[in-house]
N, C-alpha and C positions, 0 to 999 in steps of 0.2 A: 547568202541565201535567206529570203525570208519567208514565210507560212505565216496567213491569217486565215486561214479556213476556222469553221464555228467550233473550235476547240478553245476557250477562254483559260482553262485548268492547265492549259500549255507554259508551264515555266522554263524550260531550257529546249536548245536542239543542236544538234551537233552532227554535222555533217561529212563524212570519211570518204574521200576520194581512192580507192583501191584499183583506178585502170578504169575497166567500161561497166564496174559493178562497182553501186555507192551504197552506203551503208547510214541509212539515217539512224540517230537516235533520240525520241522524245522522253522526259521525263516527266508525267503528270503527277500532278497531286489531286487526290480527290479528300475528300472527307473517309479516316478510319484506314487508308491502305495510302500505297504507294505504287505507280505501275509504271512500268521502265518497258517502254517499245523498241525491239530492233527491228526496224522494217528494212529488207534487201530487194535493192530493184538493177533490174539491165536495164538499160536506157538505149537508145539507138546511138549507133556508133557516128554518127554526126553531131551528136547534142555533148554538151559540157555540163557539167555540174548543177550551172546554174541553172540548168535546163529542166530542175526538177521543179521551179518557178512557174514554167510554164503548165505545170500539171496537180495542179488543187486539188482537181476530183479524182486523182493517182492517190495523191495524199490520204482524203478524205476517206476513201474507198480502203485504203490498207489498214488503216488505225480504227473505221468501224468494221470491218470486216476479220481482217489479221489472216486471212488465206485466200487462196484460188488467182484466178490469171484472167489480166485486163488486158485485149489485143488492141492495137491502134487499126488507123485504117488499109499498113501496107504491114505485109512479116518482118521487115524490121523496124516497125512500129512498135514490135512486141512485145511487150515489158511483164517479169512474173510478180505478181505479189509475193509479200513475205514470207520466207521460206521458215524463217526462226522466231517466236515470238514468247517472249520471257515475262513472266508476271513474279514480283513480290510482293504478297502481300503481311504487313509489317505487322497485322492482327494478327496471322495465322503463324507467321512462323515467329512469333512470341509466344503460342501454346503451345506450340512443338515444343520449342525451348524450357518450356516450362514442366510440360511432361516429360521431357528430357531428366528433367535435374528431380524433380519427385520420383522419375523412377528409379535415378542413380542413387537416390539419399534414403530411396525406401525403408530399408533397416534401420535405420534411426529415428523413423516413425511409428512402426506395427509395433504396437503394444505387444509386452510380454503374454503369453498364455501359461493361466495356473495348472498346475500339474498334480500339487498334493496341497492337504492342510493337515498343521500339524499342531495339536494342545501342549499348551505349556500352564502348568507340570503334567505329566503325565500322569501322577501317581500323585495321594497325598491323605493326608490322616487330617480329621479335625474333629475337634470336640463339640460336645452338643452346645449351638447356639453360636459357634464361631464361624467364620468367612472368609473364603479364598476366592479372590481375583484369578480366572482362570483367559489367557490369551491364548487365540485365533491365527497362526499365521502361515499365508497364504507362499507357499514356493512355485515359484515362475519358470517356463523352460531356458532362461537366459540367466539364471543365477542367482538371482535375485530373490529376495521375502519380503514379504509385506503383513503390517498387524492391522488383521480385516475384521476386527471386534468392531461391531457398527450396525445399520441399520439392516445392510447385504447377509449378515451372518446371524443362524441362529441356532439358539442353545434349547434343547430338551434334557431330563432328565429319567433315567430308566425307573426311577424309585423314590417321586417326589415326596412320600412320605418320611424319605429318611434324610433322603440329599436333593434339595429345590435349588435352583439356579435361575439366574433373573436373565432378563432380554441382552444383555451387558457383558455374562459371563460369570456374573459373582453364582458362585457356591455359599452355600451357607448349610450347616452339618443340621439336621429338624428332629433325628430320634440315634440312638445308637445304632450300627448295624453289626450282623453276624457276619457280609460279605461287602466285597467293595461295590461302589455302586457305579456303573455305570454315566458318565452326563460327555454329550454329544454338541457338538459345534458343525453347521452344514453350510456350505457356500459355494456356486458356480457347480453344485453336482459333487463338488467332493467333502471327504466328512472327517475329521478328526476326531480320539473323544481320550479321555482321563478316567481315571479310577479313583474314586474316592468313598473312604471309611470313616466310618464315625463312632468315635468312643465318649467313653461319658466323661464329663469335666473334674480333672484332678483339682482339690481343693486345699490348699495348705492353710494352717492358723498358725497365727502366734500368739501368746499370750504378750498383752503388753504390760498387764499390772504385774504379772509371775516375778517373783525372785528367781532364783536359779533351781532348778529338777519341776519347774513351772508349780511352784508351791508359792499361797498367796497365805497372807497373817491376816486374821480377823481383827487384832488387835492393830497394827500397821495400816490396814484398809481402813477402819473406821465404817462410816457409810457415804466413801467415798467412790466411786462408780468403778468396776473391774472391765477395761476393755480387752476387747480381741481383731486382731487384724486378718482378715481371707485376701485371698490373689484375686477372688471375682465376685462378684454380687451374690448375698446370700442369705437366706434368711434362716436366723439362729435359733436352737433350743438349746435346754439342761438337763441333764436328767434327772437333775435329784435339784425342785426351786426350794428345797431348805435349807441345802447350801449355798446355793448360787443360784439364781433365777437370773434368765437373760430372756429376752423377747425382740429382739431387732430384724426387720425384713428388707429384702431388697438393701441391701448395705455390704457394702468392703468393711465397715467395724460396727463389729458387736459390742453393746454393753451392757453388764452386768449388773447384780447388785446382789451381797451377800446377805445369806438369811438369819446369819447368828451361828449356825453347825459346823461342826469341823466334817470332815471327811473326805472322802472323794467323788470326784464329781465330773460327767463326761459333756463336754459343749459341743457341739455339734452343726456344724452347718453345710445348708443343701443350696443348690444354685440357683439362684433364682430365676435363671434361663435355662432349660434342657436341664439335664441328669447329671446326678455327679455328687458326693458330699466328702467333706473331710472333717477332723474329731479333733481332739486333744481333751486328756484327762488332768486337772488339774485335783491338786492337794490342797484346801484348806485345816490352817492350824491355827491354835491359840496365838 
């Protein structure tokens, strides 16, 4: 059989002899899809196969049409157009396919949802002018945590005059406190926070020129410089500069210089950041 009717996109056809019912099938290609025609025709019970040859505008009429009933000029002339007409198209049921699988693999998409935030440490003690890095992190309904110290998260403080806290999370201790202070982390609506106290800065010295029971020789020192070592920046007095006169500020060592006197004599030094001092009495002797 062959078909030239003005259908050019006609790449295959295929013709199924089933008795006095034939079964064509065209396969088009168009641009973007694919369309697969079963056209079903009766044919008059005198004609053969090839007898669809004689009927173009049968053809033509079923493939633009795709329904209803073309009579001839006697009743069994009568021919139905196509009773079954099948389309895929290869666009469409690529998106199906595709919503298909997004919707079967959804769970491994939807991002977790936060639940709580929680500060770490919770609690903490600091002395005047020291700094704690305080984290943000974020617990998810899937099990998960996440450290949401960033631009999302932000830090106040109940009592920046005592405990200030930067965009960041750092704490940093400003005055002594009586109570702990409050400092707050907020993000997506929910709030975590820390308690944090501030005491004043313990200061230890040692003498370094001291002999032992921290007793220093006039005659042994000479007017050679008496130093002292702090744990943190500080700056020094004496209380008695006829024995011992020190002057140094802002300094981890203090140094000294003896005034000639024996006696005793208390050096002293205060923080030079926040609050805080510590002492040592030292013994000068012949």
């Amino acid at each position: 059989m062959t078909w030239n009717a003005d259908h050019p996109s006609a790449s295959e056809k295929k013709l199924q002899d089933t008795g006095r019912v034939y079964v064509l099938q065209l396969s088009i290609f168009a641009p973007r899809q694919f369309v697969s025609e079963e056209l079903v025709f009766c044919l008059p019970g005198n004609q053969t196969a090839s007898g669809l040859d004689e009927h173009p505008a049968l053809l033509q009429f079923a493939l633009r049409r795709g329904r209803g009933v073309d009579k001839g000029d006697s009743p069994g002339d009568s021919c139905i157009m196509p009773i079954a007409k099948h389309k895929l198209l290869l666009l469409t049921a690529f998106i199906i396919l595709l919503r298909l699988a997004v919707a079967g693999c959804r769970g491994f998409f939807v991002n977790p949802k936060l639940t709580s935030l929680t500060v770490n440490p919770a609690s903490t003690n600091l002395q005047v002018g020291a700094s704690q890095q305080l984290i943000a992190t974020g617990n998810y309904d899937d099990g998960s945590t996440k450290n949401l110290n960033g631009s999302s998260t932000t830090w106040s403080s109940a009592d920046a005059a005592h405990v200030a806290v930067s965009t960041t999370g750092l704490a940093t201790g400003v005055a002594t406190t009586t109570s702990a202070v409050t400092v707050t982390a907020n993000n997506g609506g929910f709030s975590g926070t820390s308690s944090i106290t501030v005491g004043a800065t313990t200061i230890t010295i040692t003498c370094d020129s001291c002999t032992s029971g921290n007793t220093i020789s006039i005659t042994a020192q000479g007017s050679n410089p008496v130093t002292f070592t702090s744990n943190v920046a500080a700056n020094w007095t004496s209380s008695n500069s006829s024995i011992l006169s020190i002057n140094t500020t802002n300094s981890t060592n203090g140094s000294g210089t003896l005034g000639g006197t024996t006696g005793s004599v208390t050096i002293t030094a205060t923080a030079a950041s926040g609050s805080g001092t510590g002492s040592i009495n030292i013994t000068v002797t012949q």
